[in-house]
C-alpha positions in Angstrom: 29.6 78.5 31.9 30.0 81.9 33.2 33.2 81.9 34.7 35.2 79.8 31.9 38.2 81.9 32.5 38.3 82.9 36.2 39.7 80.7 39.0 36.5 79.9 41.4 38.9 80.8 44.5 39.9 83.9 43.2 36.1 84.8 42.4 35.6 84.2 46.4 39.0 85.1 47.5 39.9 82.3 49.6 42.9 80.3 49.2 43.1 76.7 47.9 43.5 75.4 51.4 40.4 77.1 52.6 38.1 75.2 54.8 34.4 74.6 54.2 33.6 77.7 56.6 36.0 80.2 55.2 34.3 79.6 51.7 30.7 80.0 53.1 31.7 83.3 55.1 33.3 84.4 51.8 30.2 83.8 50.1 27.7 85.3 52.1 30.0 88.6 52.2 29.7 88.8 48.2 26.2 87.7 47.9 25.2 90.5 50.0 27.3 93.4 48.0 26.6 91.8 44.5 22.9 90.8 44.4 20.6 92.3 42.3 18.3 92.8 45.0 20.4 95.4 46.9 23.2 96.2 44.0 22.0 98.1 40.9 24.9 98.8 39.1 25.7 97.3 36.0 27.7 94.0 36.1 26.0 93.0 39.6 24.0 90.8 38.3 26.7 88.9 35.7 29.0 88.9 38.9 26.4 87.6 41.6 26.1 84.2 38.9 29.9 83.9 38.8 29.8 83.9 42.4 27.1 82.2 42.9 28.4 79.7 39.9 31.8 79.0 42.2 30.4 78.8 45.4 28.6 75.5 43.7 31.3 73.8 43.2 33.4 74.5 45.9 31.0 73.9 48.7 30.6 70.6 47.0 33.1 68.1 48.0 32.9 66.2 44.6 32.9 69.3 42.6 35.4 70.8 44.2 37.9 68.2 44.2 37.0 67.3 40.5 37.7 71.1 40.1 41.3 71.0 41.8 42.2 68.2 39.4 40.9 69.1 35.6 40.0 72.6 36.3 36.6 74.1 34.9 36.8 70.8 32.9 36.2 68.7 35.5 32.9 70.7 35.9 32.3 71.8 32.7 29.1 69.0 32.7 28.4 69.5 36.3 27.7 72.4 38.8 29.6 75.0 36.5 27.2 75.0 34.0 23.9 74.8 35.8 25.0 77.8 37.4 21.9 78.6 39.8 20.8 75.1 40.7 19.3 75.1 44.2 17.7 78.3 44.0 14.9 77.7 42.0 12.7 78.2 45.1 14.0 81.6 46.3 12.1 84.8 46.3 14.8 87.2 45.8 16.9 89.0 48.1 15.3 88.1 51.3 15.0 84.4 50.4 18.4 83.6 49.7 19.1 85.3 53.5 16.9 82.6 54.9 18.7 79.8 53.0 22.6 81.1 53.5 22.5 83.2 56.3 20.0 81.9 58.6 17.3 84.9 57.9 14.6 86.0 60.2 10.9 84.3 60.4 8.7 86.0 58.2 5.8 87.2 60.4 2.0 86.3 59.2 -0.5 88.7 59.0 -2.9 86.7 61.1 0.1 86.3 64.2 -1.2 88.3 67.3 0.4 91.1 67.9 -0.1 93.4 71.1 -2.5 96.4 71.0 -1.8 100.0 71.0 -0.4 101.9 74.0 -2.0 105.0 75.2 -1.3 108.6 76.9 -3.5 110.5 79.3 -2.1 114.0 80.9 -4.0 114.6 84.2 -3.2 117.9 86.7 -3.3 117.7 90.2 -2.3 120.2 92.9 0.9 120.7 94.2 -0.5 119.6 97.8 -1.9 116.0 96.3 2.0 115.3 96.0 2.8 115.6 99.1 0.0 113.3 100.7 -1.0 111.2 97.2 -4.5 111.1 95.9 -6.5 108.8 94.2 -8.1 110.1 90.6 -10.7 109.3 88.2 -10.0 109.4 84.6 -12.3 109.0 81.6 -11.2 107.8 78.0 -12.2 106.2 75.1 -10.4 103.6 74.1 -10.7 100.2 71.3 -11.3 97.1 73.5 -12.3 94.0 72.5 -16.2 93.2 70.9 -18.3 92.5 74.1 -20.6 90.8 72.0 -18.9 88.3 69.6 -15.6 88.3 72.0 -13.2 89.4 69.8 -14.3 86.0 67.4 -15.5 88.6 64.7 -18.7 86.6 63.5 -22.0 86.9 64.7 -22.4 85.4 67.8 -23.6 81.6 67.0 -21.7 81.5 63.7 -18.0 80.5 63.2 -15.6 81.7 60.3 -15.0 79.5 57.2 -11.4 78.0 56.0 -10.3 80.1 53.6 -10.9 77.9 50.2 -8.1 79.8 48.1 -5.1 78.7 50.7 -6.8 76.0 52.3 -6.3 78.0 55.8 -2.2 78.4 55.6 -2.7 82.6 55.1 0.2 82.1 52.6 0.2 81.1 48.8 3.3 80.7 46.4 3.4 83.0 42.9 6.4 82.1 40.4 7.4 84.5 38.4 10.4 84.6 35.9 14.0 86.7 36.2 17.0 86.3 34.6 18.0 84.0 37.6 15.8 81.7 36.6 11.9 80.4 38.2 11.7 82.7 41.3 8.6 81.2 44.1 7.8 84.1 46.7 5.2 83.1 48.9 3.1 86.3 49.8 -0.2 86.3 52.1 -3.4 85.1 51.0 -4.9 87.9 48.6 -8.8 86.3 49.7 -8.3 86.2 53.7 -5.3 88.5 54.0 -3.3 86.1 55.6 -5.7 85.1 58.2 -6.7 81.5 56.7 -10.3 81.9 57.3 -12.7 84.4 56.1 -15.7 85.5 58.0 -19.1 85.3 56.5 -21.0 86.4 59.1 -19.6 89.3 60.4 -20.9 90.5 64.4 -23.2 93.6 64.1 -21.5 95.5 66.6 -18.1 95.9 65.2 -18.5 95.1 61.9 -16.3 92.0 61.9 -13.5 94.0 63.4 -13.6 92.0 66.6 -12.9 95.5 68.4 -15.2 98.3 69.1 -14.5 101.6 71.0 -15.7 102.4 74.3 -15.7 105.0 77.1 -13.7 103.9 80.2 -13.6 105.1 83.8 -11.6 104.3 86.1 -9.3 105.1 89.3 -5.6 105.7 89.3 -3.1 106.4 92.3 -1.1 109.0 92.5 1.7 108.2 94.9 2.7 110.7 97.1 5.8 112.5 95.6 5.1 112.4 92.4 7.0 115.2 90.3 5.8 116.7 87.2 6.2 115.4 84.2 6.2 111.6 85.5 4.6 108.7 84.0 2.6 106.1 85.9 2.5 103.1 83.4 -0.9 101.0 84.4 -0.2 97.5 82.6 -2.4 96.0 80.4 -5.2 99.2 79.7 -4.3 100.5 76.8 -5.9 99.4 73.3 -6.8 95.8 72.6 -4.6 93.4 70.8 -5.1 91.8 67.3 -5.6 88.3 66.7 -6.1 87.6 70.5 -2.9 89.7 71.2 -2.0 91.6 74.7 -3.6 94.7 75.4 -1.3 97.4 75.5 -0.8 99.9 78.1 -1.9 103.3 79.5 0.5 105.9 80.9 -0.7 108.6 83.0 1.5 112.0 82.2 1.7 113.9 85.6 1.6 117.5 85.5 1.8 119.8 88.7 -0.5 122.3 88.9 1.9 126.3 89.9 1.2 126.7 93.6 0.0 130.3 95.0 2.1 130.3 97.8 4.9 127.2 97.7 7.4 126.1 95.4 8.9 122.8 94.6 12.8 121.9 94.5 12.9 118.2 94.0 11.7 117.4 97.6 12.2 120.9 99.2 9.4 123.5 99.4 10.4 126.5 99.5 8.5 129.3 101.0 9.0 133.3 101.2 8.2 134.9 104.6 7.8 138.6 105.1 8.5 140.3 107.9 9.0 144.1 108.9 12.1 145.4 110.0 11.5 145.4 114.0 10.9 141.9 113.6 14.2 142.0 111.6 16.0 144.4 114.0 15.2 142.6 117.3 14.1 139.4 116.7 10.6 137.6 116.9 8.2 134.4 117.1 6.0 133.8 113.7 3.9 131.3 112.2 4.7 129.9 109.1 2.2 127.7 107.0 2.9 124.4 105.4 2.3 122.1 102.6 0.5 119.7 104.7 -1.7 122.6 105.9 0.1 122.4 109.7 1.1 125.7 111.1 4.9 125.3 112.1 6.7 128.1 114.5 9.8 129.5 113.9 12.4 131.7 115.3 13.2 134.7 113.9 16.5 135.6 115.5 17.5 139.8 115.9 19.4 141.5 113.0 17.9 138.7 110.5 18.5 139.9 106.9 16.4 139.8 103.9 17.4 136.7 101.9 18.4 134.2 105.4 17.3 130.8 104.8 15.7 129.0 107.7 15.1 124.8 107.2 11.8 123.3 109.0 12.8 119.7 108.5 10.6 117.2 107.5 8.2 119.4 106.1 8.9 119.0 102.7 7.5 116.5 100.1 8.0 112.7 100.7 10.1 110.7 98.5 8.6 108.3 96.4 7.9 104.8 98.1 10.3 105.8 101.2 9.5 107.4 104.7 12.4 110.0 103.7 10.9 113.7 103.7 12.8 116.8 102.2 12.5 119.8 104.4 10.5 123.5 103.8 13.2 126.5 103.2 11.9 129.5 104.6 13.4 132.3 102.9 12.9 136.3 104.6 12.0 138.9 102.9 12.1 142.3 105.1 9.6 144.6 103.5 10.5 148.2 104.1 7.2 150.6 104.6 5.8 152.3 102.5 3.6 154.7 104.3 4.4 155.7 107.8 2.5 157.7 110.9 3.7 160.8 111.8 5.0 158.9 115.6 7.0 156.1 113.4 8.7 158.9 111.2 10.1 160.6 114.1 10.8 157.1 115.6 12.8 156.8 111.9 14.5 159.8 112.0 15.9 159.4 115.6 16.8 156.0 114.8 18.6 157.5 111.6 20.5 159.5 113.9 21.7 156.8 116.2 23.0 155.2 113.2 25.3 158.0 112.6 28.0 156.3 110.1 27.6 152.8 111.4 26.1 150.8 108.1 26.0 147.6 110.6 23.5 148.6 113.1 23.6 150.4 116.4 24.7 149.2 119.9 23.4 147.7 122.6 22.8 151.4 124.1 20.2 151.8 121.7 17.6 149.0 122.7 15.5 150.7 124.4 14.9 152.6 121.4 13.8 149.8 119.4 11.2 148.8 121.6 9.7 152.1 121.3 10.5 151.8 117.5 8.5 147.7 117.8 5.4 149.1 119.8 5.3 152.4 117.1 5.5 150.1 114.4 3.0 147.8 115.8 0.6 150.3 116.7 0.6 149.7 120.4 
């Protein structure tokens, strides 16, 4: 007996009074610092028996009240000494999880399990956002065998139950420690885990049950899509193993840079040029749109380069509502570069009329500027 010396509640550090629950939380809470599986220092191993040794007895009522009576003599005979009974049939670490502390389900090779997802990046143009477009795609991808349907053999033919596991996928090994007889159950080393073997394995994909093919097909693009968004189209990605789900595909959105238009969020936003009679006195222009419409806008007199004007509803659409964000016209008043020999003297006089007054000139002067417009203009 291990533990000859050492009270069995001091070993778990419960008290005498402790009820059947405390001493199996206690338990669990050593186990899992002192095996061997997961503790390497010296000693683990010597402490995980004593443990082990008086969580025997006192999870047994008999044992445990023999124990509170005569001591380790009471048990001397009993579960002291046998030390690891009831674990002859653990495979280490994780075995002794599933037995005390309600482990996880071990998962068989031969489970199904879903297929792979997979990525595609298409470009579109900034105008399909605003309207949504429908686009074909090409991939490759692995789908199931179209000529043994996934069953692996050759069509007419049927796998065989694996002799070597008698179709259970698992088979037990027992192997020595100084615990004692260890069983670890382990897949099937003949039919890796699948039960069956197949001895007539389909042509086409080798027995794989899943070939790889060249796929086309359509995806929409709602309108007001933004780049860098996913579409996720359910169920056509890779095939699944074992008759799992297919996985999915997801369609990377990227924006192709406009020539003309920008995009904030829903906002397009637009620069307009314009020379500086328009500026000065005000004027009617055309302004192009996203949706390829021609909208009108005021230009009122004594606009300034950098004024922001909003043509609602001309924006892009939000994504599955009638909501529209709105184009921001933004002026730009280009100064010229070359100039007639009429429109520099216009210039000059207009320089003039200035005088010291940075703001403009007053209404006096508009007769001027029409001169100034129709010079400009060319009429």
């Amino acid at each position: 007996m291990t533990t000859s010396k050492q009270d069995y509640y001091d070993l778990l550090g419960v008290q005498r009074a402790a009820s059947d629950e405390d001493i199996k939380k206690a338990f669990r809470k050593l186990a899992m610092e002192y095996h061997p599986d997961r503790n390497k220092r010296d000693g683990a191993a010597e402490k995980f028996k004593e443990i082990n040794e008086a969580y025997q007895v006192l999870s047994d009522p008999q044992k445990r009240s023999a124990y509170d009576r005569y001591g380790h003599a009471g048990v001397s005979g009993n579960g002291g000494a046998r030390g690891f009974e009831g674990f002859d049939n653990f495979a280490g670490f994780g075995d002794i999880f599933d037995a005390f502390f309600g482990g996880g389900t071990r998962t068989r090779p031969n489970a199904p399990r879903r297929g792979a997802d997979l990525k595609y990046a298409l470009t579109v143009d900034l105008e399909e956002t605003a309207f949504g477009v429908e686009r074909e795609i090409s991939l490759e991808r692995i789908e199931v065998c179209g000529d043994c349907n996934g069953s692996r053999s050759t069509p007419g033919s049927s796998p065989s139950l694996c002799a070597n596991c008698n179709g259970s996928g698992e088979v037990r090994r027992a192997h020595e420690s100084v615990f004692g007889q260890f069983v670890q159950v382990v897949p099937c080393n003949v039919c890796r885990g699948e039960g069956q073997t197949i001895t007539n394995p389909c042509d086409t994909c080798r027995g794989s049950g899943r070939e790889r093919r060249s796929r086309t097909m359509e995806v929409a693009i709602p309108a007001g899509i933004e780049d860098g968004l996913q579409i996720r189209l359910r169920g056509e990605g890779e095939a699944g193993h074992n008759g799992g789900s297919p996985g999915d595909l997801y369609v990377l959105i990227r924006v192709r840079q406009h020539a003309v238009f920008r995009r904030e969020g829903n906002d397009i936003l637009y620069t307009l040029q314009i020379n500086m009679a328009q500026a000065a006195l005000g004027a009617k222009v055309t302004v192009p749109t996203i949706t390829d419409e021609i909208a009108e806008l005021d230009i009122p007199a004594g606009t300034q380069t950098g004024a922001v004007f909003h043509l609602k509803n001309k924006g892009i659409p939000y994504i599955r509502s009638s909501r529209k964000g709105d184009q921001l016209v933004t002026v730009d008043v280009q100064t010229p570069k070359k100039l007639t020999e009429d429109q520099r003297l216009l210039f000059e006089e207009l320089a003039r009329s200035f005088g010291d007054d940075a703001d403009g000139i007053g209404i006096n002067d508009r007769g001027f500027f029409d001169k100034l417009k129709d010079a400009i203009s060319g009429e």
